[in-house]
N, C-alpha and C positions, 0 to 999 in steps of 0.2 A: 223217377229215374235221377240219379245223381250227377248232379251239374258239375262236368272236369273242365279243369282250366281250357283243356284241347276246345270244349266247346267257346268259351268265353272270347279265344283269342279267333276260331274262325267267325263270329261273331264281329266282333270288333276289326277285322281284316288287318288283325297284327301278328308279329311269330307265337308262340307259346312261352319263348323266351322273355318277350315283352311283358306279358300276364305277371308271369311268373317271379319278373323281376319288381310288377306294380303291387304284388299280392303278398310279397314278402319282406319289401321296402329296399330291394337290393338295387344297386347301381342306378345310371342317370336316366331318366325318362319324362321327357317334358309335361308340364302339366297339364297339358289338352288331350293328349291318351293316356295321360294318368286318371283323368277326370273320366274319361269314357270307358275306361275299361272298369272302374269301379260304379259307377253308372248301371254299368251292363252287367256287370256281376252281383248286384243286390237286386237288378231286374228279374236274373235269370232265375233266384232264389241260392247263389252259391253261398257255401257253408262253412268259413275257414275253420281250417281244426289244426290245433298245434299239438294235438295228442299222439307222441311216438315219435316227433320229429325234433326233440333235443338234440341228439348226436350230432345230426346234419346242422344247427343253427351255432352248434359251440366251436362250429369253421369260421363263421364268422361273428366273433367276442364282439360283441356294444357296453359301452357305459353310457349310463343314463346320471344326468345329476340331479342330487335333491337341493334344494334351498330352504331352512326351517330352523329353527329356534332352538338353541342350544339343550338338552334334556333339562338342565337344570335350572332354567329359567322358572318355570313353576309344572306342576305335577300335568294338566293340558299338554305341552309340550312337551313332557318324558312319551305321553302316553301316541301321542304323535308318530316320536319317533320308533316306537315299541312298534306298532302295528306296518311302521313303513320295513323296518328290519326283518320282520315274520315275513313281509308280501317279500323280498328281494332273496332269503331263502326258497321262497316257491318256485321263482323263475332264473335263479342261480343254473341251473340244470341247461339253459336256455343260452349260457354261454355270456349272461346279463352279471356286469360290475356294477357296484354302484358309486358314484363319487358325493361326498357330502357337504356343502356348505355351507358352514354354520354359523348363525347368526345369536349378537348376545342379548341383541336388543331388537326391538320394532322401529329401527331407523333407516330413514332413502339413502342417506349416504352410503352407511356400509354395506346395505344390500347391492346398490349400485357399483359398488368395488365388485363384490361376489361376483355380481353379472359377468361385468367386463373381464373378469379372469373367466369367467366357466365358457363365454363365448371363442374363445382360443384355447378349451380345452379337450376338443372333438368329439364332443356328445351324440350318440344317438337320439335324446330326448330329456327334457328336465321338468322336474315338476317343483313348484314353487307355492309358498303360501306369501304372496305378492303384497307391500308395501302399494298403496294407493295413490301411486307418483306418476306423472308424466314423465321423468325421469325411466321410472323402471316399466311405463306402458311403451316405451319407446325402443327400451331394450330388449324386452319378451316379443314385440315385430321383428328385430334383427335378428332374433333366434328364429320365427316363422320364417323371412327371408330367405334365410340359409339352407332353409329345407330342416330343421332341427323343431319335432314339435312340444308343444308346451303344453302342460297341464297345471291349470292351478289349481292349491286345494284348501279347505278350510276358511281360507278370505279368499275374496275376487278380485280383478283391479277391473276398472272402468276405461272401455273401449277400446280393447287391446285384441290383439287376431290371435289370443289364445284357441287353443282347439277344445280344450274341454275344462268345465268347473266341477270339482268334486267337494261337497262340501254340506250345511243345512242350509235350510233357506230362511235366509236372517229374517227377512223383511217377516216374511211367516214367522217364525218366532219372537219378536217385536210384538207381531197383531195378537199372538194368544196370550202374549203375557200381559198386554193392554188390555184383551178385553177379561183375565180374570180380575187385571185391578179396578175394574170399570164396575164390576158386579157387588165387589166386596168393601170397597169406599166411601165411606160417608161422606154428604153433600160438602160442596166448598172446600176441599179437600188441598194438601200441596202436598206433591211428589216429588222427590228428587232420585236423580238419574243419573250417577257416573261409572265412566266407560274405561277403561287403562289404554286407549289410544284413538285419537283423531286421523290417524292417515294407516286404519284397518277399515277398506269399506264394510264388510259384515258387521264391526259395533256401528257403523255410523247407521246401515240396513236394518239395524235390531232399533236403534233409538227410534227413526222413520216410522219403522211399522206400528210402536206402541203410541208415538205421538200423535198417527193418521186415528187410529181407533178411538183413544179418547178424544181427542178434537171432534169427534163424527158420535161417539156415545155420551160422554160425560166433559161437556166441557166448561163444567163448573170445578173440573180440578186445573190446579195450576201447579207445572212444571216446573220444575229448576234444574238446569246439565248442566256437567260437568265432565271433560274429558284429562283422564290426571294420568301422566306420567308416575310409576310406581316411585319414584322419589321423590314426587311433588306430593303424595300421601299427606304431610302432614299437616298441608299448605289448605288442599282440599278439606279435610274434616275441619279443622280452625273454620273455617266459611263456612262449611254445613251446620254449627254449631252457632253460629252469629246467626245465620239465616235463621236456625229453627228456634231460636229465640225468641225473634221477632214474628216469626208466623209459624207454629209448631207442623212437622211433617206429621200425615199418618201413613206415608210410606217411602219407604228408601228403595230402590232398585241397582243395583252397583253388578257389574261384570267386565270378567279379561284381565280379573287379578287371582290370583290362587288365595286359597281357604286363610291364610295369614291374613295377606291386606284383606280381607273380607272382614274377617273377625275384629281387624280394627277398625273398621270402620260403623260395623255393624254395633260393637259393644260399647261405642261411645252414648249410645242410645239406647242399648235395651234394660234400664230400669223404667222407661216408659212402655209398659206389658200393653197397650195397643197400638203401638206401631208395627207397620209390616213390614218386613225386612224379604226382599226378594234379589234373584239372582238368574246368571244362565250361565252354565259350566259342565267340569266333569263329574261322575260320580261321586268317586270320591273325596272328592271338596264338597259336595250336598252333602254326602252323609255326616261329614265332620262337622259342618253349619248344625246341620239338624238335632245332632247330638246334643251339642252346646246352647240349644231353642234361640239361636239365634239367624233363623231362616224361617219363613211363613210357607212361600213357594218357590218353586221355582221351573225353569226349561234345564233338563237334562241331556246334555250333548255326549256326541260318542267321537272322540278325536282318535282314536285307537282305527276305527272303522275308517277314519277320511283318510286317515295315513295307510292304512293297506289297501285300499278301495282306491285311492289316488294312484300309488305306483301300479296298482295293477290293471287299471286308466289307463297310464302311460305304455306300459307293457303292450297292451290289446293295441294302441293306436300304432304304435313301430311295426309290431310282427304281422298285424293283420293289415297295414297301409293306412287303415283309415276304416275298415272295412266296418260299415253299421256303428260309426261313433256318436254318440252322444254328446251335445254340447252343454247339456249338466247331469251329473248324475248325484242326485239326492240324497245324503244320507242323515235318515230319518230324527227330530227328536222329539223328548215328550215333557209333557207336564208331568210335573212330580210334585209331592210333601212327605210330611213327614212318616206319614201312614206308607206309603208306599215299600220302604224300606224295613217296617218292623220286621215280616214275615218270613227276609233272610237272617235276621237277629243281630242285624246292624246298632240298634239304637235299643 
C-alpha cells in the first residue's frame, strides 16, 4: 500500500502541511520535526516522486549556484561544465535557474570572494568543486547554517558540513595506479609524481593512495613530488631534469594539467623508450597522450558525469528535503592504455 504524506504526518502527530512543507523544502520548520518527519518517512518506505509535478514547483522559481572553473581553463573543466549544463536543462522544467561562478584559477582567495558574494545572493542550493581552505570550510558551514545545502563535486574539502560528495574516489584511484606501478617496475626504481595543485584534496588523495601502496608493496622505489602551479611548469621540469640526471626515473606520473602541459612534460623524456609515462584525467587528453606514445597508463576519469550527477545531487537534496541522500556518490573510474582505445579507431 502506498505510503501518503496524510499517513506520515498522523504519524508524526503534525498537520499535513507540516509534511508537506518538510518533503518539498517549503517554508520554515524547525529541525527537530524536520529530522522526525524524514526519520519517519524513510521508516515508512515513502517514495518522493517528482514526476508530473513541474507546473506546481515553477510557482516557486529557486536558483541554485554552481562554483567551478572557467570552460577554458583545460579540456576537464569544459567538460565539467558541459555535463552540469545538460543536468540544469533537465530540471529547468522544475522552475530551477542556475547562477554560475566562475573561477580562473585553483585559488582560496578568489573562491573565497565567490562565496561571500553567492552567500547574499538567495540560493536554494550550491554545488561547488571546493579549494581545500579553512577559509572556504568555513564558508560552505555558513551556507549549511542558513539552511542553503551544499554539494561538492569532483574535489572534497576536509571537515566541512557539506551534505553530499559527488566525485571519484581519489584515494582509490592513487592505490590502483600504485599498485599497476608496483607490478611493472624494476627493483630500485625512482618515480616522480607531479600534481597541478596542493590545496585540491583529491590530487593530494590520489598522491596518498599510490604512496600508501608502494610503501606497503615495493618499497624499494623512491619517490619524488612535486605540486606545480601551471606556470611554474618550467620551473618543475628544469628540477625533473637535474634530478633525473643524477638518478634516472623509470617512471613519471604527472595529473590536473590538460594534454599540453602533459605533453611537456612527458616529451622532455621520452627519447628514453623505458620510461613510463603515466597520468589520470579525461578521455580525451588519454587519447591524445596515447597517440603521440607518450602515455604508458593511465586512470580515466569522467568529469562530464560529476558535473551532471553533482547538480542533479543538488536538485534530489532541495526538492526531496533530504529524502534518502547520500553523503558520497561515486562516480566510477578505470584503468585504461593504449589498447583500450584502438577498437573506437581513436589511435
Amino acid at each position: 500500500m502506498r505510503v501518503t504524506i496524510k499517513d506520515i504526518a498522523s504519524k508524526a502527530n503534525v498537520s499535513v502541511g507540516t509534511v508537506d512543507r518538510v518533503l518539498h523544502n517549503r517554508g520554515e520548520v524547525n529541525e527537530s520535526t524536520k529530522t522526525k518527519v524524514l526519520d519517519i518517512a524513510k521508516e515508512m518506505g515513502y517514495v518522493f516522486n517528482l514526476s508530473g509535478k513541474g507546473l506546481a514547483y515553477q510557482r516557486y522559481p529557486k536558483t541554485f549556484g554552481v562554483v567551478a572553473l572557467d570552460a577554458n581553463y583545460n579540456l576537464f573543466a569544459a567538460e565539467v561544465l558541459r555535463g552540469i549544463r545538460d543536468a540544469s536543462q533537465k530540471i529547468s522544467d522544475y522552475g530551477v535557474s542556475i547562477k554560475y561562478y566562475i573561477m580562473d584559477g585553483i585559488e582560496p582567495d578568489s573562491q573565497e570572494k565567490l562565496l561571500e558574494q553567492a552567500l547574499n545572493d538567495n540560493l536554494a542550493g550550491i554545488l561547488i568543486k571546493p579549494v581545500d581552505f579553512p577559509a572556504i570550510k568555513d564558508l560552505i558551514d555558513r551556507f549549511i547554517d542558513k539552511g542553503i545545502p551544499v554539494v561538492t563535486f569532483s574535489s572534497d574539502i576536509t571537515g566541512s558540513k557539506r551534505i553530499s560528495f559527488v566525485g571519484h574516489n581519489h584515494r582509490k584511484e592513487g592505490r590502483i595506479m600504485g599498485r599497476c606501478l608496483s607490478i611493472i617496475l624494476p627493483a630500485d626504481s625512482a618515480l616522480a609524481v607531479i600534481a597541478s595543485s596542493s590545496v585540491l584534496l583529491g590530487h593530494k588523495e590520489k598522491f596518498e593512495g599510490l604512496a600508501e601502496v608502494l610503501k606497503s608493496r615495493r618499497p624499494d622505489i623512491r619517490i619524488s613530488s612535486w605540486y606545480s602551479k601551471r606556470q611554474n611548469l618550467p620551473e618543475v621540469i628544469s628540477q625533473l631534469k637535474r634530478q633525473n640526471e643524477e638518478n634516472p626515473f623509470s617512471a613519471i606520473c604527472a595529473y590536473g594539467f590538460g594534454s599540453d602541459y602533459l605533453k611537456s612534460i612527458f616529451s622532455e623524456f621520452a627519447a628514453n623508450k623505458n620510461i613510463i609515462f603515466a597520468s589520470m584525467g579525461e578521455r580525451k587528453d588519454l587519447i591524445d597522450l596515447f597517440k603521440q606514445n607518450l602515455l604508458t597508463l593511465a586512470m580515466e576519469e569522467n568529469p562530464y558525469e560529476q558535473g551532471y550527477v553533482g547538480l542533479d545531487t543538488l536538485f534530489n537534496i532541495v526538492f526531496a528535503a533530504g529524502h534518502d541522500t547520500k553523503e558520497y556518490v561515486e562516480v566510477p573510474s578505470n584503468i585504461v592504455l593504449d589498447e583500450c582505445f584502438i577498437s573506437d579507431k581513436n589511435i
